[in-house]
C-alpha positions in Angstrom: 0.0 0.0 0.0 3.0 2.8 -0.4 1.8 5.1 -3.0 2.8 8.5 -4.4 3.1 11.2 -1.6 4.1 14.7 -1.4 6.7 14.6 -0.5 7.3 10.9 1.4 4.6 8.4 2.2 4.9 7.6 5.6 4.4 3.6 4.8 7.6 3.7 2.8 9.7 4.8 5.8 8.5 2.4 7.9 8.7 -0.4 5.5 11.9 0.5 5.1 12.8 0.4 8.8 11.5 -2.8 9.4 13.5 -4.0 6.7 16.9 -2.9 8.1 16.0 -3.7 12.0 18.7 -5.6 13.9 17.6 -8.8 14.8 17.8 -7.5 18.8 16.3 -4.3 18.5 14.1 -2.3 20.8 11.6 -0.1 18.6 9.0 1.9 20.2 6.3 4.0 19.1 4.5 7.4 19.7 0.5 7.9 20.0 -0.9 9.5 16.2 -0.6 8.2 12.9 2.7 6.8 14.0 1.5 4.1 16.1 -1.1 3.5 12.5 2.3 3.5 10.7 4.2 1.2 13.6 1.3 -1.3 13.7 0.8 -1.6 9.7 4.7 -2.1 8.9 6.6 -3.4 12.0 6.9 -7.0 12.0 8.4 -7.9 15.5 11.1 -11.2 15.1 11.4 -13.6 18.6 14.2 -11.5 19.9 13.1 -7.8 19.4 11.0 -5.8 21.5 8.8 -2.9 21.0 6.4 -1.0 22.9 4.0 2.1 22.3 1.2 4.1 24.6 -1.5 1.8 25.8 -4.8 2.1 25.7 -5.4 5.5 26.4 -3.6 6.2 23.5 -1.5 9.0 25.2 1.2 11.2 23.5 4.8 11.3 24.4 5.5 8.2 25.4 8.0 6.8 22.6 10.7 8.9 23.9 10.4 7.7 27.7 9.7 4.3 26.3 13.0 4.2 24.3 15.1 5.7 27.2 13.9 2.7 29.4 14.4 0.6 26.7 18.1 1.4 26.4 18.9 2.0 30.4 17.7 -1.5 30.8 19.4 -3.3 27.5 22.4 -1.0 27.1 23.5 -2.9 24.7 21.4 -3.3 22.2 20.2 -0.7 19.6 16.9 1.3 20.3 14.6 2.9 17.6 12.3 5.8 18.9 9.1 6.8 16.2 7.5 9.7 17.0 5.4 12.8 15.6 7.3 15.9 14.8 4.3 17.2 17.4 5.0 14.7 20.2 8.6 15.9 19.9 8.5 19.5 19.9 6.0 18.7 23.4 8.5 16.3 25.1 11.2 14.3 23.1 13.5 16.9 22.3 14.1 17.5 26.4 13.9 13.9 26.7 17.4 14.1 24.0 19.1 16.3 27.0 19.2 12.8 29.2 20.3 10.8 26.4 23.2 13.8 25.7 24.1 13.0 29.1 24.3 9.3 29.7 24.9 8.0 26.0 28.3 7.5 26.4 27.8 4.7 29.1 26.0 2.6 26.9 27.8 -0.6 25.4 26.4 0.5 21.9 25.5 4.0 20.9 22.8 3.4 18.8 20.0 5.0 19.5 17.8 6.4 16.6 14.6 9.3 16.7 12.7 9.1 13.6 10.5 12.4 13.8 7.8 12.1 11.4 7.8 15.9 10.1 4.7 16.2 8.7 4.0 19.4 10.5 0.4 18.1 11.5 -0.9 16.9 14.7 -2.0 14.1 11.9 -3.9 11.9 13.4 -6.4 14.1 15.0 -6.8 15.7 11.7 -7.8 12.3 10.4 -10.2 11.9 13.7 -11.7 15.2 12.6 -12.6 14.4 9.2 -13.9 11.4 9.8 -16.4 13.0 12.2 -17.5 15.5 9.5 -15.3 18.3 10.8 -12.5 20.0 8.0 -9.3 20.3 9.8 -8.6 23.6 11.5 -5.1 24.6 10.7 -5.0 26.5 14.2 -5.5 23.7 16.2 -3.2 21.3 14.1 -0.4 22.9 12.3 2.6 22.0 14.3 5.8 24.7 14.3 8.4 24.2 11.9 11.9 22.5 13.5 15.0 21.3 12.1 15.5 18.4 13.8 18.7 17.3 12.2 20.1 21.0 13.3 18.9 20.1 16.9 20.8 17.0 16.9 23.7 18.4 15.3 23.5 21.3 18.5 23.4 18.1 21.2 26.6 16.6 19.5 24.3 14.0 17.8 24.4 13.3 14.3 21.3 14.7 11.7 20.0 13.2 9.0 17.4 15.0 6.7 15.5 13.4 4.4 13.2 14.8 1.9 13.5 12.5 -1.4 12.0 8.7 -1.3 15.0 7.6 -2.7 16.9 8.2 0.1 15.2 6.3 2.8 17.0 3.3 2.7 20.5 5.0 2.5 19.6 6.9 5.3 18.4 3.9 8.0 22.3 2.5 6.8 23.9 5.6 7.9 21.9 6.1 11.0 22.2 2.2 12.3 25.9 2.9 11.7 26.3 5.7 13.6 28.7 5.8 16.2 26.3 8.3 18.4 22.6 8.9 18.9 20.7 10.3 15.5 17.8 12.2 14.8 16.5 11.1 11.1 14.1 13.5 10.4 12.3 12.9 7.4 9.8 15.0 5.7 6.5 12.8 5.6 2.7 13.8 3.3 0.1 14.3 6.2 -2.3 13.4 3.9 -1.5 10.0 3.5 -5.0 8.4 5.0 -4.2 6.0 7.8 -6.7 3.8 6.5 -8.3 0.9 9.3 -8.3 -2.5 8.0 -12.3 -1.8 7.9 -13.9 1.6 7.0 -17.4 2.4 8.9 -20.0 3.6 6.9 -20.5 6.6 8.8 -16.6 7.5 9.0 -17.2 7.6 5.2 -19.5 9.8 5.3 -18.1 12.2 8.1 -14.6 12.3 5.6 -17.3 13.9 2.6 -18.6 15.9 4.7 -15.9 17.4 6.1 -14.9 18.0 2.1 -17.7 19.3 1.2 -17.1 22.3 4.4 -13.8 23.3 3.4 -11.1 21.2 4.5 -7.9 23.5 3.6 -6.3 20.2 2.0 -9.3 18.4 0.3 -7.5 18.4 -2.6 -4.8 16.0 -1.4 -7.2 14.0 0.5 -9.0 13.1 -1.8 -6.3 11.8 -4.1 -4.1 10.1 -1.6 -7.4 8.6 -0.3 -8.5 7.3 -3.8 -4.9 6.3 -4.2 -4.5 4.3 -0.9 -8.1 2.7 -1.3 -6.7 1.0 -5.1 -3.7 -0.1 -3.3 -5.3 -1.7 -1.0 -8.1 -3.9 -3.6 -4.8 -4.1 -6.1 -2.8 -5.8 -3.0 -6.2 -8.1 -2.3 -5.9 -9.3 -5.8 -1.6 -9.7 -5.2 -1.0 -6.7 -7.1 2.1 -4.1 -6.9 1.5 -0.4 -7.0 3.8 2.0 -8.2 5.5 3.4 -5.0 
């Protein structure tokens, strides 16, 4: 289901990243259309862990997840997912504490993927679905260069803004000889589609069209886009990415 985005489909980053997952990694996953991306594309082997907020569905807690993670299991390498919204509100302090005790780990690997869509995405989604257009005060999320901010904690900072460069850019970061912050400039408008669409979320997603949603453009084509990959990978059919 990875189709055309503007500029990165979320899917493909995370396909991408559970392609090049160490065999003993700890992953972990922030509340929003990250956890939808975590839970679609992650494919947990027998000796990885991963973790993400329960059933409250609370922000914030990939970063103090992944900190646990890696105080407990020192040694192996930790992946934090999270929101470019969830990190502005806690996981860039939460990168002071790894600044200060990453250098008594056993292996320095520890990776933030911000999601930089600049949208607190998934309750736009919620919103439409309930007949509402998004409301760009309420969801726009402040422009941050997280690579810069790594770069200023004596990280490393990885930007990525082309598809093409996914791949290469999980190699670099899982090679790393320090913590990372590989920010990567996501479509917001890629639907997190549920494995079964409610009549009446249909419905709330046209009406919220029909009022004005600033971006029903998009919507509407990555929606129509997402719904044929999904019947074309029913009938074992590829998409163009």
């Amino acid at each position: 289901m990875q189709t055309k985005a503007d500029p990165i489909n979320p899917r493909r980053v995370f396909t991408s990243l559970n392609d090049k997952l160490p065999q003993n990694a700890i992953i972990t996953a922030d509340a929003g259309s990250t956890a939808d991306w975590y839970g679609f594309h992650i494919k947990l082997g027998r000796n990885q862990m991963g973790n993400l907020s329960g059933r409250m569905a609370s922000m914030l807690g990939a970063m103090p997840y992944a900190m646990a993670g890696k105080f407990a299991h020192p040694d192996r390498p930790v992946v934090c997912t999270i929101g470019d919204g969830a990190f502005q509100m806690l996981g860039m302090n939460g990168m002071l504490t790894v600044k200060r005790h990453w250098k008594e780990w056993d292996n320095p690997t520890f990776i933030v993927l911000v999601v930089d869509n600049g949208d607190l995405n998934q309750v736009s989604w919620e919103m439409r679905v309930a007949g509402d257009p998004r409301w760009d005060t309420a969801q726009l999320v402040e422009p941050m260069d997280y690579a810069g901010y790594a770069d200023l904690l004596g990280f490393q900072g990885i930007r990525v803004e082309d598809p093409d460069d996914i791949g290469a850019a999980w190699d670099q970061a899982f090679a790393a000889d320090r913590p990372v912050i590989l920010s990567v400039k996501t479509d917001p408008n890629t639907p997190p589609l549920p494995a079964h669409i409610a009549s009446a979320q249909a419905k709330g997603l046209a009406k919220s069209l029909l009022h004005g949603d600033p971006d029903s453009g998009e919507v509407i084509a990555q929606s129509a886009r997402a719904g044929a990959a999904r019947l074309f990978a029913r009938m074992g059919l590829k998409t163009e990415e």
